[in-house]
N, C-alpha and C positions, 0 to 999 in steps of 0.2 A: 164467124171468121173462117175461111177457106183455108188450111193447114196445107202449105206447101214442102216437099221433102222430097231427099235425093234417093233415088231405086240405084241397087246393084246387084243383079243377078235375080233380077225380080223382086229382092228386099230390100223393104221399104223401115226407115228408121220409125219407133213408135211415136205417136202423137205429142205434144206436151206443151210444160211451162206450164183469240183472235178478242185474242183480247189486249184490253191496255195495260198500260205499262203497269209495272210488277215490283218486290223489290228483291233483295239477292243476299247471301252470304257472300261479300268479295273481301278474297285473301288476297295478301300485296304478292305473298310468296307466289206425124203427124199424124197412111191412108186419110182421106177426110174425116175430123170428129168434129160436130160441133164445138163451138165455142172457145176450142185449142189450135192455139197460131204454131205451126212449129217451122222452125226454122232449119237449116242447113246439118247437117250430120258433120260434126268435129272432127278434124283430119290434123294429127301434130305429127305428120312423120309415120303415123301405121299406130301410133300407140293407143289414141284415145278410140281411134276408128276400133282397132285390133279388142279394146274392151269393151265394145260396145254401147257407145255413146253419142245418143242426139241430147239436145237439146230443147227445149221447149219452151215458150216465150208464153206469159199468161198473158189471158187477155179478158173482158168484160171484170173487172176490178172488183170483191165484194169487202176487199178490207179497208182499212182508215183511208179517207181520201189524204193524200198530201199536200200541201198545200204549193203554189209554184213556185218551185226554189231554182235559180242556176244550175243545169247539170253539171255533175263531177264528173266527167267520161273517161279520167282512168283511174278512178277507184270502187270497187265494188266490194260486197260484205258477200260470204259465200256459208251457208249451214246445211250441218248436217239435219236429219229430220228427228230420227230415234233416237227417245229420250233426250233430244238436245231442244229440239222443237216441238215435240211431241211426247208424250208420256206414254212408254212403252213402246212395242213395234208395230209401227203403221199398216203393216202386210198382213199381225196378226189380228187387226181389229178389224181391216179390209176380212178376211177367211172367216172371222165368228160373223159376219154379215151374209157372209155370203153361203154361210151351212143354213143360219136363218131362215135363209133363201132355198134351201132343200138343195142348193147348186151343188152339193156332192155330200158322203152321208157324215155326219155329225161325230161320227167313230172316229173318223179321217182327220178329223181336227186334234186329237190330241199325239195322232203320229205325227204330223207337221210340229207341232209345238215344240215336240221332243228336239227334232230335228233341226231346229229354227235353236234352239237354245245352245248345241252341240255344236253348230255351225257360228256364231255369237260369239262363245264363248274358248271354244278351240280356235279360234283364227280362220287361218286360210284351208288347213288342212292340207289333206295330200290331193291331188290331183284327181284320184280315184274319190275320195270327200268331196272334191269340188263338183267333179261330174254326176254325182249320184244325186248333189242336191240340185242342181241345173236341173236333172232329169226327173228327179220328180214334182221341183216347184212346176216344171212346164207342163207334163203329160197329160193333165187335166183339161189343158184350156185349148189343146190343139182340136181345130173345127168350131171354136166358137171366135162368132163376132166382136171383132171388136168397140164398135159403138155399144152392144150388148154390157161390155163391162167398164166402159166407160159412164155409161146411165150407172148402174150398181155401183159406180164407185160414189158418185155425186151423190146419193141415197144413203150408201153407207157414211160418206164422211160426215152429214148431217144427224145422223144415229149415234156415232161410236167415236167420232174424232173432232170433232169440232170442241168439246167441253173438255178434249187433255190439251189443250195447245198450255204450251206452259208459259203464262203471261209476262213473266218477265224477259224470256227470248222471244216473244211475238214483240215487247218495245226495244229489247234492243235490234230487233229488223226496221222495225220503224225510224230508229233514229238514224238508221243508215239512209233511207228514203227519206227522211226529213233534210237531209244534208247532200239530195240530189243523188245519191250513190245507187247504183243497179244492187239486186239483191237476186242471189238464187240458191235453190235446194240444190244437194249434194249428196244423193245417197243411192243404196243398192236397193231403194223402191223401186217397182216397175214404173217407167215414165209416165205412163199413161195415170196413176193413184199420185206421184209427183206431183205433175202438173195441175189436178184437180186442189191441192192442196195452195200449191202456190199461187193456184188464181182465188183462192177461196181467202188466205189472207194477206190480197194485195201485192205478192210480191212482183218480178220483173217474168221469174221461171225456174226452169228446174233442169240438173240435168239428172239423168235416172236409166238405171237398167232396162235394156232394149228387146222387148219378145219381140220377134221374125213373124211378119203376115203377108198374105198374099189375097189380095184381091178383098180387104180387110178382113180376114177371117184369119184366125191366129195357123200357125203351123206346129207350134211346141217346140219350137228352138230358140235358142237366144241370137240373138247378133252380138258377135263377140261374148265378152265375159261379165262376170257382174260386176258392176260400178261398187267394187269394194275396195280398202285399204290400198293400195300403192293407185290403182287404178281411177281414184278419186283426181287424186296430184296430178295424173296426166291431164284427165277431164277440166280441172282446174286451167292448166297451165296451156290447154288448147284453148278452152274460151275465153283467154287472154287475150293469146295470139289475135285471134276471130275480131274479139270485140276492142284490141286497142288497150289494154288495160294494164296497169304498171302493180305489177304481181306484191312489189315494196306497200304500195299503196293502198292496199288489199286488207280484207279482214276474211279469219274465216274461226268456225266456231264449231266444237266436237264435245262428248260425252267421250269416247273411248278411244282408249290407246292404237285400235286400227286405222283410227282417222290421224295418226301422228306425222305419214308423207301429208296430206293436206296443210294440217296447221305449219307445216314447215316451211312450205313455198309461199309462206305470203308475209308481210310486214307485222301485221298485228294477228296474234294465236291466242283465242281464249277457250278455255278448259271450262264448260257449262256441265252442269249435274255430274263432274267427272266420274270413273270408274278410276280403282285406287292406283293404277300403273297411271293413267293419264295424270292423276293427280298429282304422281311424284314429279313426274317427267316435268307437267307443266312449272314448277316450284324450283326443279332445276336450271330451269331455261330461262327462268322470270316470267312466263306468260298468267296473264291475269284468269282467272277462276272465277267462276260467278255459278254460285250454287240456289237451285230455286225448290229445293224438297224441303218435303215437312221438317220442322225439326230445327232448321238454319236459324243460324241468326239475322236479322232483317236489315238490310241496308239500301241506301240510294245507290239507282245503275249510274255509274260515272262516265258521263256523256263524253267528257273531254280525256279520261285513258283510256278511252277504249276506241274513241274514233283517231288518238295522237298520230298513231305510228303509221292506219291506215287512211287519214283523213278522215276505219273502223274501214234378195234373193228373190235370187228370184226374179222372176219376169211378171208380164203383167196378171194378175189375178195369181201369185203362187200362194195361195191359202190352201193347198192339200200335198198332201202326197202320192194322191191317185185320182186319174180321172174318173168324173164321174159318172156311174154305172146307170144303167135303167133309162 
């Protein structure tokens, strides 16, 4: 599929857009890439643009077929990726593939980590935090192609990502597609590891933090900022606008208290593998909880709460902190 995308200023938005059902602890309290369709870069007024957010619509389908239902065209389920969809950080399983890969030296991986868990864990930081980590998730990957790491992503997701998808938030995406509803990723992955993700289990698409290329070859900048915490909510509430969607009617679904603007703007907020502030937060609010780590106790995902209310760093390759040498 021919990936079509808006240029401004010669920058071009990046590319984009598994197992069964599971059971849960639930408390009541584009440049051209193969095979990635991307679609138009999200404009709410400066906000989603200003954070740096396309879009990416998957396409050649490798997850559960759905069977043909009526579409729902204004409601859609929206997830986050880390530890919500995926076990652990997607970016860091993407970087242990790619030192593998001798793509930069093996040292370098445990300063990213460091870094990757400071940024996680501290929030947004200060401004000067935010720009250091921009600057070193990029610095590596400026002059490399981007179909180059678009292949290595496909490689790696089959290594290192495909056996964490956590089965029971892979059927509750399903049951959103089972009920006609759009589904997308929502995180401060690099678009381009998004969308190989989301077309890998079926979903609609993804939207995802934006590396800046020209002529596809990366440059080491972002377009806008990272599709983190508030900047999620905009991204959210532009591809509403875009796609027609009644935000009420909506679902969306988070691990951590930074995704708290997301779960806010839509009808149905569920609190998946939470961290302990989301977990309160969610308990306060009433938003339903659905825990899938070792340990839980085991229950049926409830098809009908969770679809009621909605019907239900980094850029691309930041796996170092230094480019690589030699």
């Amino acid at each position: 599929m021919r990936a079509v995308g808006r240029r401004r200023d010669r920058r071009e938005a990046a590319p984009g857009a598994s197992g069964p059902s599971a059971s849960s602890d639930s408390e009541p309290e584009a440049a051209d890439v193969p095979e990635l369709g991307l679609t138009a870069a999200l404009d709410d007024g400066g906000a989603a643009r200003d954070a740096g957010i396309a879009a990416a619509a998957a396409a050649d389908t490798e997850g559960p077929v759905t069977p043909s239902v009526p579409p729902d065209l204004t409601a859609a389920a929206f997830f986050d990726v880390d530890n919500t969809m995926m076990m652990g950080a997607s970016i860091f399983h993407f970087a242990r593939g790619l030192a593998a890969r001798n793509f930069f030296p093996a040292a370098a991986l445990r300063g990213f980590v460091w870094q990757q868990v400071k940024f996680r864990l501290g929030g947004e930081g200060t401004p000067e935090d935010i720009r250091q980590h921009r600057e070193a998730a990029l610095s590596f990957v400026a002059g490399r192609e981007v179909s180059e790491l678009v292949e290595l992503g496909e490689e790696i997701y089959d290594e290192l990502m495909s056996d964490r998808i956590w089965e029971g938030t892979r059927a509750l995406a399903q049951m959103h597609l089972d009920a006609g509803q759009r589904v997308w990723l929502v995180t401060a992955t690099p678009l381009e590891l998004a969308a190989i993700i989301a077309r890998r289990l079926g979903l609609t698409g993804a939207l995802g933090t934006v590396a800046e290329h020209e002529e596809g070859v990366y440059t080491g900048r972002l377009v806008g900022e990272l599709l983190h915490g508030p900047a999620k909510a905009h991204a959210v509430r532009a591809l509403a606008t875009r796609e027609g969607l009644d935000l009420r009617r909506c679902s969306a679904y988070s691990d951590s208290i930074n995704d708290a603007p997301m779960l806010s703007v839509v009808g149905t907020a569920v609190a998946v593998n939470p961290d302990a502030e989301l977990r309160g937060l969610a308990r306060k609010r009433g938003w339903e909880i659905r825990d899938f780590r070792s340990g839980r106790k085991v229950a049926r995902i409830g098809v009908p709460s969770v679809l009621g209310a909605g019907a239900v760093a980094g850029a691309v390759a930041a796996g170092a902190a230094y480019r690589r040498r030699g």
